[in-house]
N, CA, C and O atoms as a DFTB+ gen file, in Angstrom:
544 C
 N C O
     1  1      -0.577       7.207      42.819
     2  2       0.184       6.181      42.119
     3  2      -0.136       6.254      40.626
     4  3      -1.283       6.081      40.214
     5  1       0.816       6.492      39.888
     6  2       0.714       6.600      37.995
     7  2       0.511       4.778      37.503
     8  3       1.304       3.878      37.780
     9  1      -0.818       4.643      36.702
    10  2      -0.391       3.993      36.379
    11  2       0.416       3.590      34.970
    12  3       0.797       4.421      34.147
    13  1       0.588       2.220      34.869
    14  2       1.525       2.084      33.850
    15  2       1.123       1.729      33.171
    16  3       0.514       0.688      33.421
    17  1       1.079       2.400      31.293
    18  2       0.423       3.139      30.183
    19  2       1.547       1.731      29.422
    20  3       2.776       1.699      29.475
    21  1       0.439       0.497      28.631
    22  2       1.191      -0.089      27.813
    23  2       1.186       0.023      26.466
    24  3       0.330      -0.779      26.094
    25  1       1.681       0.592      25.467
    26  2       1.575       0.852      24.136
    27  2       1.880      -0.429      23.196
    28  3       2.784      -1.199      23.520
    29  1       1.156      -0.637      22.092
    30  2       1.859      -1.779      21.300
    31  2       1.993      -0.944      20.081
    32  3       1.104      -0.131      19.832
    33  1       3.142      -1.083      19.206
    34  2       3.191      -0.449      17.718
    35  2       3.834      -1.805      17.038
    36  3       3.736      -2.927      17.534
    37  1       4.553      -1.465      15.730
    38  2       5.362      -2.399      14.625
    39  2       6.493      -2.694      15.206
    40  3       7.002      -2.266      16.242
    41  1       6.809      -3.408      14.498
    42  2       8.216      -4.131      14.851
    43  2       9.410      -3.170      14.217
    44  3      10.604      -3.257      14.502
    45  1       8.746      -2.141      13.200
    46  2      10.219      -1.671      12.751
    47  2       9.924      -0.421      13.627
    48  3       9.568       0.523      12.922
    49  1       9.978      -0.054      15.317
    50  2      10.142       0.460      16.261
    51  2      11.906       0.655      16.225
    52  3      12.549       1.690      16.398
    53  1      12.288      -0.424      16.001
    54  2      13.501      -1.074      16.444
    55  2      14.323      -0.242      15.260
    56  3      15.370       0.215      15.718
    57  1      14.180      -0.021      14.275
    58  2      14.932       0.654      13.138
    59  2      15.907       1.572      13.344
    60  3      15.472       2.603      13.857
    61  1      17.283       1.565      13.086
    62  2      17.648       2.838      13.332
    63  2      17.163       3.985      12.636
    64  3      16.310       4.068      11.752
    65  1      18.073       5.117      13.365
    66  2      16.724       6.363      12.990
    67  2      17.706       7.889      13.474
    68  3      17.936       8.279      14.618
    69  1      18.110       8.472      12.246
    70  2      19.095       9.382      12.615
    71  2      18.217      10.868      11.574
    72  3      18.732      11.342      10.562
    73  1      16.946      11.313      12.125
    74  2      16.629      12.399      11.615
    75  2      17.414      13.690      11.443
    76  3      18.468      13.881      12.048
    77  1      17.027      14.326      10.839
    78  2      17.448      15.406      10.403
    79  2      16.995      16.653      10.409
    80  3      16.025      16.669       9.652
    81  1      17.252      18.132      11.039
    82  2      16.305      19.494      10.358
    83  2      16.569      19.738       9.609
    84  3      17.678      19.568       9.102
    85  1      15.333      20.435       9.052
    86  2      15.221      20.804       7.417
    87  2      16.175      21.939       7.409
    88  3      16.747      22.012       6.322
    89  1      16.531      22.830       8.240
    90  2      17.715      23.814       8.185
    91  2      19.376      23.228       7.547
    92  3      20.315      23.604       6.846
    93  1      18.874      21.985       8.423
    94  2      20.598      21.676       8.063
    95  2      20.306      20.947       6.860
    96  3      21.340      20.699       6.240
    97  1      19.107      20.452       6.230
    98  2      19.521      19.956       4.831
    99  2      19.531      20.743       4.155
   100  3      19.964      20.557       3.018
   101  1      18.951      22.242       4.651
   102  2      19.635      23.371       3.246
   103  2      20.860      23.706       3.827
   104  3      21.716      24.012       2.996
   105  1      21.106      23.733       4.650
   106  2      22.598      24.058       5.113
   107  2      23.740      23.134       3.704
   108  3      24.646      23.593       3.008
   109  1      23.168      21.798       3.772
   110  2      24.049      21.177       2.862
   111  2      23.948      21.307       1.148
   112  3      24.753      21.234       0.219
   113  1      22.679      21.511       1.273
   114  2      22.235      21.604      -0.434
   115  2      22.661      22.869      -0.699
   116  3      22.759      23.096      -1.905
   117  1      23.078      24.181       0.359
   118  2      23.822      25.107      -0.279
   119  2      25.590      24.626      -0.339
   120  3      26.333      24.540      -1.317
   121  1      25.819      24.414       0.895
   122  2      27.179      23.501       0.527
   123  2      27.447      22.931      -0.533
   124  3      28.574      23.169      -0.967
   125  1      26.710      22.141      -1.217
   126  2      26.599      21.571      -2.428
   127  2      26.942      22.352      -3.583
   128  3      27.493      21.979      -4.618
   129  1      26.589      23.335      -3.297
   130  2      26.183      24.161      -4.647
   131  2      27.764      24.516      -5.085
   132  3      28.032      24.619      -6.282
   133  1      28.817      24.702      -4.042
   134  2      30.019      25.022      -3.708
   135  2      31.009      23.897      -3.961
   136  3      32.215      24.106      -4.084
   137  1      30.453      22.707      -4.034
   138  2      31.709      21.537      -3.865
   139  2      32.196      21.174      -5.297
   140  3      31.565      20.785      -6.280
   141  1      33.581      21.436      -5.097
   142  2      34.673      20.424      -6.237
   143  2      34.344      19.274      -6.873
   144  3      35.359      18.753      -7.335
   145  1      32.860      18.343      -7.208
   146  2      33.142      17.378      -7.182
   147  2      33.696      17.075      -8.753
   148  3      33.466      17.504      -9.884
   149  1      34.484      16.162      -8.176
   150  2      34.875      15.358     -10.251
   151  2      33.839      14.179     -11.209
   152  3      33.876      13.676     -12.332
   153  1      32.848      14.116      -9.863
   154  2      32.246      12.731     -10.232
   155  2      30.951      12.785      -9.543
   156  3      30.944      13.410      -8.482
   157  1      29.396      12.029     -10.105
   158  2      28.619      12.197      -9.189
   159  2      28.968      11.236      -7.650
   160  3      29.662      10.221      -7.606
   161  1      28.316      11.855      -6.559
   162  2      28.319      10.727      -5.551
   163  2      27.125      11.439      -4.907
   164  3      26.632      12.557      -5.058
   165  1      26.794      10.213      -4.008
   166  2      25.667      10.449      -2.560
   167  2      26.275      10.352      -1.831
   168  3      27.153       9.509      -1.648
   169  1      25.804      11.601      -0.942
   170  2      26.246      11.369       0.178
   171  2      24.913      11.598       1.135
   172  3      23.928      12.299       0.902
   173  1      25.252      10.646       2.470
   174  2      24.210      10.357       3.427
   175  2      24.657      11.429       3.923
   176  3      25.789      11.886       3.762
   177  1      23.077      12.241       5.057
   178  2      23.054      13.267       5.659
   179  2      22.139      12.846       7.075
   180  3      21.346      11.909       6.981
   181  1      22.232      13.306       7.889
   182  2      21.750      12.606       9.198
   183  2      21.761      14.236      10.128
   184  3      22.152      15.275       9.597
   185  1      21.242      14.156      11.598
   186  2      20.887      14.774      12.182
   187  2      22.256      14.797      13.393
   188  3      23.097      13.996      12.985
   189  1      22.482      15.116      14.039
   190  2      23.497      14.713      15.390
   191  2      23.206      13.455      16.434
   192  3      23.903      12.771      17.183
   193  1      22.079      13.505      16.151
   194  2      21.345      12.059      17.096
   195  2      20.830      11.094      16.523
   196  3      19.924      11.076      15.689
   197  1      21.501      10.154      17.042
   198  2      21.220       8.325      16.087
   199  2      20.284       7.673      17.301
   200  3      20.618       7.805      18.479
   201  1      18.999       6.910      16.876
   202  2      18.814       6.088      17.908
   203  2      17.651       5.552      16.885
   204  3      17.602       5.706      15.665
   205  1      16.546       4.740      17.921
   206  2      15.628       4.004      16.877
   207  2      13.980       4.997      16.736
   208  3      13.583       6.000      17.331
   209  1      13.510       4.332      15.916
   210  2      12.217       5.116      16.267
   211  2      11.464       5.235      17.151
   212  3      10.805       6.239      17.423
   213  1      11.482       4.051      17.787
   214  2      10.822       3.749      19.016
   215  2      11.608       5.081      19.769
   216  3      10.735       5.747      20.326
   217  1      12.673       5.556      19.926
   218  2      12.889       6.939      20.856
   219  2      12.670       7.966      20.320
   220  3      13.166       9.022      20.712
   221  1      11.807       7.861      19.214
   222  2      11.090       9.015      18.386
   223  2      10.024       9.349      18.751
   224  3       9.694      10.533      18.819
   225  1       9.023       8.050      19.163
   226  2       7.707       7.888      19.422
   227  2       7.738       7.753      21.007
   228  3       6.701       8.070      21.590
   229  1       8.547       7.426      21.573
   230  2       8.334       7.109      22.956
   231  2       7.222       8.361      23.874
   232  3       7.460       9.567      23.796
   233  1       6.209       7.884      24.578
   234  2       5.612       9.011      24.984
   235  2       6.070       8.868      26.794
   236  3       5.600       9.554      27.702
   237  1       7.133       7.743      26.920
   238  2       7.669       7.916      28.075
   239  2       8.220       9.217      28.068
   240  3       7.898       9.862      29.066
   241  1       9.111       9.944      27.085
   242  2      10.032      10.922      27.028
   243  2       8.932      12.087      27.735
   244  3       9.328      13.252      27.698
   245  1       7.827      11.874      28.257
   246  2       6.502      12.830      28.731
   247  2       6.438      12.865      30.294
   248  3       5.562      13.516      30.862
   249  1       7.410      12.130      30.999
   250  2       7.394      11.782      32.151
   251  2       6.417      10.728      32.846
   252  3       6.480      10.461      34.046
   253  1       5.388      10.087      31.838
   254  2       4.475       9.541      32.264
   255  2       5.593       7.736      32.079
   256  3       6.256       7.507      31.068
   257  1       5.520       6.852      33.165
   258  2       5.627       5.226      33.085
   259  2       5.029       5.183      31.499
   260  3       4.064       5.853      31.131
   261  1       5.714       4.361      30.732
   262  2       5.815       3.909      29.767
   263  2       6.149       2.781      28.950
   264  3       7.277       2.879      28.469
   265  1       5.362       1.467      28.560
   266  2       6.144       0.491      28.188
   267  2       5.662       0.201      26.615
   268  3       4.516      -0.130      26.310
   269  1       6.745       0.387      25.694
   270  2       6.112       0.152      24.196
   271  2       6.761      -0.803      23.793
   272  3       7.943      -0.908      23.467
   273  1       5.753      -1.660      23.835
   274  2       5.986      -3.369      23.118
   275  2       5.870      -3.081      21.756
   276  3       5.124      -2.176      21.382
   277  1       6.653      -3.884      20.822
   278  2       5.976      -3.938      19.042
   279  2       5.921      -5.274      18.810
   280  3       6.783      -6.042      19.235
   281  1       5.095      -5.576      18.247
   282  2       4.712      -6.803      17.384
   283  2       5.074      -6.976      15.451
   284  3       4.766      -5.946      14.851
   285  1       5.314      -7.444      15.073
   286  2       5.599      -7.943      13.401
   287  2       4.223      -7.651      13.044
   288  3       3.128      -7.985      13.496
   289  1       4.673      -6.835      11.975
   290  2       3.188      -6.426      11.117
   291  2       4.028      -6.763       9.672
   292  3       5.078      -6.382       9.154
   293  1       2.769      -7.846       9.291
   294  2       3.107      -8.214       7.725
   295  2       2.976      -7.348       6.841
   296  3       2.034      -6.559       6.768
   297  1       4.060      -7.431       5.972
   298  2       3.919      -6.330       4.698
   299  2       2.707      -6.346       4.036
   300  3       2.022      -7.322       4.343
   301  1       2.039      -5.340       2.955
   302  2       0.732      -5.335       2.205
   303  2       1.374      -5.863       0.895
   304  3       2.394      -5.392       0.391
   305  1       0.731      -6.784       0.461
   306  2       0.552      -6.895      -0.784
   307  2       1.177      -6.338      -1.736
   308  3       2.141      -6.881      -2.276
   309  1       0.641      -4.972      -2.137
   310  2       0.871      -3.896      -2.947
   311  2       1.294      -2.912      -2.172
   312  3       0.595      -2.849      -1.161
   313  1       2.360      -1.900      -2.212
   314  2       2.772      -0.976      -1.649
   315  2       1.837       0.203      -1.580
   316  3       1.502       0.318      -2.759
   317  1       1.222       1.137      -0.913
   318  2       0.695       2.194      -1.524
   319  2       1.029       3.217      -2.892
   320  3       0.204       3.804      -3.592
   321  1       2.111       3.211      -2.976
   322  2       2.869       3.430      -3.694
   323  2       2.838       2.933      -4.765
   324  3       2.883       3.704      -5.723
   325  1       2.755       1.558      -5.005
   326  2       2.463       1.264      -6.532
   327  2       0.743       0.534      -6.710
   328  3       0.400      -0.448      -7.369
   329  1       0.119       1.229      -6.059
   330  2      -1.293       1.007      -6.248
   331  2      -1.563       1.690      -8.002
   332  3      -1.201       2.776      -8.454
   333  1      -2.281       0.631      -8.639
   334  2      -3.323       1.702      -9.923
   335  2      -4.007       2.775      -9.514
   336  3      -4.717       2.958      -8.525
   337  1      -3.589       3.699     -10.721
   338  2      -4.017       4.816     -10.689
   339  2      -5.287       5.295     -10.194
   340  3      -5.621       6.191      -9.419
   341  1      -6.075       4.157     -11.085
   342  2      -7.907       4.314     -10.710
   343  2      -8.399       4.228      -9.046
   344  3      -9.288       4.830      -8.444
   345  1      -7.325       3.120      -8.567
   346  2      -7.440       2.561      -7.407
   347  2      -7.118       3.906      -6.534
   348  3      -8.067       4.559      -6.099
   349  1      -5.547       4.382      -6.240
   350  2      -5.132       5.380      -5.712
   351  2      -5.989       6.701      -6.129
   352  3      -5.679       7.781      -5.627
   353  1      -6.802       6.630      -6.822
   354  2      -7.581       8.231      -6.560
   355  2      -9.288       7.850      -5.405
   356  3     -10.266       8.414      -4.913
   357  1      -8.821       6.914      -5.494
   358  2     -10.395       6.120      -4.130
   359  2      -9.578       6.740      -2.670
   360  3     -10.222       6.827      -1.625
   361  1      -8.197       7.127      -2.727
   362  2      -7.549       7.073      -1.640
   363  2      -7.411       8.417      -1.371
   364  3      -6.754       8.620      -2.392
   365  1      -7.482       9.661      -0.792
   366  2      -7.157      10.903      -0.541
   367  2      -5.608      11.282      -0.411
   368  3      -4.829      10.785       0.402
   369  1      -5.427      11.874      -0.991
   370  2      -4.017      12.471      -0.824
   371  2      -3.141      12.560       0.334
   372  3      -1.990      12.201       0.582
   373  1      -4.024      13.130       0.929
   374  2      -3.477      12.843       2.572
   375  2      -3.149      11.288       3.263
   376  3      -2.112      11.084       3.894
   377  1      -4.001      10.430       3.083
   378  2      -4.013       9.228       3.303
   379  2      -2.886       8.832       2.570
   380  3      -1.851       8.430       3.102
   381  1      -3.116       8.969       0.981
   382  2      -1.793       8.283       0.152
   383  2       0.145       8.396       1.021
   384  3       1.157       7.710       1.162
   385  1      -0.621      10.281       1.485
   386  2       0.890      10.354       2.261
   387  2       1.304       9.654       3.269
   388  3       2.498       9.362       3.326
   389  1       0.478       9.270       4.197
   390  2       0.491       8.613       5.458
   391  2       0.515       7.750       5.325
   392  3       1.014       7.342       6.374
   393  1       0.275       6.673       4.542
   394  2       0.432       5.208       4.169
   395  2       1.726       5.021       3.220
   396  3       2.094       3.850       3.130
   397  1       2.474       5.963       2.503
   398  2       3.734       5.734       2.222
   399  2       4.447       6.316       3.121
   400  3       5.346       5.507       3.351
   401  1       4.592       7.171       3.736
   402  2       5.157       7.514       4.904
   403  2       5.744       5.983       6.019
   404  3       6.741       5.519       6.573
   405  1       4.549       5.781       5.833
   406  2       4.281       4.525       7.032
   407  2       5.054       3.709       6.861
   408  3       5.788       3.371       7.791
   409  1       5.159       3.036       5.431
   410  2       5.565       1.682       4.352
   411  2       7.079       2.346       4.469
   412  3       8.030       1.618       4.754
   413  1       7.279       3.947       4.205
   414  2       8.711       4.466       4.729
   415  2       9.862       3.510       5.927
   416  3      10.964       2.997       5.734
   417  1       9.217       3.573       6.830
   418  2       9.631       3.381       8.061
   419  2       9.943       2.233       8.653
   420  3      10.223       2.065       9.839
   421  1       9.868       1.168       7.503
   422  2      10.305      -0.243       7.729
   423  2      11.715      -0.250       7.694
   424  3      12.434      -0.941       8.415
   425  1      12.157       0.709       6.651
   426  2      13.370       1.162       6.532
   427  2      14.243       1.724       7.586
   428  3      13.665       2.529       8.316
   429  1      15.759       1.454       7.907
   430  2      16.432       2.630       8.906
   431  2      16.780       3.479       8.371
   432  3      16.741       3.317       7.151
   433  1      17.321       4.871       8.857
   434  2      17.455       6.143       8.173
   435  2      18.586       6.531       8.552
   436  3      19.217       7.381       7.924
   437  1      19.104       5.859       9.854
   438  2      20.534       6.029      10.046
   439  2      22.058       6.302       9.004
   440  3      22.614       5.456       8.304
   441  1      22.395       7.537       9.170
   442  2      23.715       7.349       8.679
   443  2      24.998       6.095       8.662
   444  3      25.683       5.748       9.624
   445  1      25.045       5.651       7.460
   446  2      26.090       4.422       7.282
   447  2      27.670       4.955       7.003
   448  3      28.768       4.569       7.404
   449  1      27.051       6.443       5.781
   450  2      28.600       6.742       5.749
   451  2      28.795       8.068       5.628
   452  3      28.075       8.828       4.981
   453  1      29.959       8.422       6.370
   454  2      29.838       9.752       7.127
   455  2      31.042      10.491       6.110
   456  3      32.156      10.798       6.537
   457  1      30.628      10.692       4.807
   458  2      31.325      11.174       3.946
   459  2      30.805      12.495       4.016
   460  3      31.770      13.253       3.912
   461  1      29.957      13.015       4.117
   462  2      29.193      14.292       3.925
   463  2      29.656      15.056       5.370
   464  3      29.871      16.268       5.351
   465  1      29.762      14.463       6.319
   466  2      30.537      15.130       7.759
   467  2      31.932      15.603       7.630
   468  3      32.396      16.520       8.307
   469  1      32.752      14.759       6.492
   470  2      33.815      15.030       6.467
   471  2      33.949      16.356       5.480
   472  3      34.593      17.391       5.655
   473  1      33.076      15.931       4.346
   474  2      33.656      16.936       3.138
   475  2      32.796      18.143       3.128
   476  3      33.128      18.959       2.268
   477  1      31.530      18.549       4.040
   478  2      31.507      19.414       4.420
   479  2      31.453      20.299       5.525
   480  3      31.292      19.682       6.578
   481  1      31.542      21.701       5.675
   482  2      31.489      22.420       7.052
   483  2      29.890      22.262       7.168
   484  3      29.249      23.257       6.829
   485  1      29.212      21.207       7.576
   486  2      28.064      21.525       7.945
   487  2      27.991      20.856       9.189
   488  3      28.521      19.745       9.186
   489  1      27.399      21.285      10.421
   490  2      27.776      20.802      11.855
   491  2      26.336      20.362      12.258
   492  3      26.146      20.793      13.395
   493  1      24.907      19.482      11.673
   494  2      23.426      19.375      12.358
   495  2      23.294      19.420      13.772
   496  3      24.192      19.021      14.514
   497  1      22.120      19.929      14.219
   498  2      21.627      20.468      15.509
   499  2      21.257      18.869      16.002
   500  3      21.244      17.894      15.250
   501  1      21.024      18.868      17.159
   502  2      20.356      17.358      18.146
   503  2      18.566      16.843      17.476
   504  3      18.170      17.204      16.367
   505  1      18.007      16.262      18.117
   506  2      16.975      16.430      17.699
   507  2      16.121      17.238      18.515
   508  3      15.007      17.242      17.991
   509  1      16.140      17.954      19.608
   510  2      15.540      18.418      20.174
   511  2      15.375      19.770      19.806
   512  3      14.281      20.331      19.735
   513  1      16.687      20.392      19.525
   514  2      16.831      21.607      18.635
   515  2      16.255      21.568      17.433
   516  3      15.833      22.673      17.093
   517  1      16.038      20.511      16.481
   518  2      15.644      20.492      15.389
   519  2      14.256      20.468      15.342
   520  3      13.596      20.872      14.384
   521  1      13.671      19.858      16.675
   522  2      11.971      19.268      16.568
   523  2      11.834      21.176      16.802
   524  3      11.200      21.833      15.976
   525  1      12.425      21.760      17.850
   526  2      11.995      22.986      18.363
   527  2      12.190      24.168      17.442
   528  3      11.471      25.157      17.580
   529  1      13.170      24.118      16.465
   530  2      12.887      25.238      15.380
   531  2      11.942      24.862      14.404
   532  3      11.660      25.710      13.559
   533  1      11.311      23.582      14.346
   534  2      10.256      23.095      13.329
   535  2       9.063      23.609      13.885
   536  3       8.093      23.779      13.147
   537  1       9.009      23.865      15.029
   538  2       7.367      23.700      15.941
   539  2       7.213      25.770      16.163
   540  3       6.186      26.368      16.485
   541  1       8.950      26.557      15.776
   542  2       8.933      27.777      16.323
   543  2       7.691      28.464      15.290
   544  3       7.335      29.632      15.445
């Protein structure tokens, strides 16, 4: 009998969350290099698969019973990010990344507007294809 593995993380689990491979963002930044435009614009770029983070992190996707609760984690103070200088060199580089990374992810990443699907031939892989040419 397996038992059942309870995880707790953040509340922005829930975020949407439409990653991307790094193939297909050069796929587009060469596209780019090619486009007509008359004017600046952004355009959002996304992966083929929309869902939240929590199905990013899920370690159910392992076959093991899985239940990931999140709880509200209050924002810091100061962002890592705009920590003083003096302060942020007490912090390792690595750390600095992982703690804005982190402060990242409150955010969703989901595609809102699918202007960049239209105006270019660029077609992104799933995420499974994308995690698996990252890991080749």
């Amino acid at each position: 009998m397996a038992a059942l593995l309870v995880l707790v993380g953040p509340d922005w689990l829930d975020n949407p969350a439409q990653p991307i491979g790094v193939e297909d963002v050069v796929a587009y930044l060469v596209a780019a290099l090619d486009a007509p435009l008359e004017a600046s614009l952004v355009y959002e770029i996304g992966g083929a698969d929309r869902g939240t983070y929590r199905d990013l992190v899920s370690p159910g996707q392992r076959g093991r019973p899985v239940v990931l609760a999140s709880l509200p984690v209050p924002s810091l103070p100061v962002a890592a990010s705009a920590l003083p200088e003096r302060l942020a060199k007490l912090v390792s580089e690595r750390g600095r990344l992982a703690a804005n990374l982190l402060e990242s992810l409150r955010y969703g990443t989901a595609v809102e507007d699918d202007t960049a699907f239209r105006d270019f031939d660029v077609r992104p892989v799933g995420l499974r294809e994308a995690v698996s040419a990252a890991l080749a």
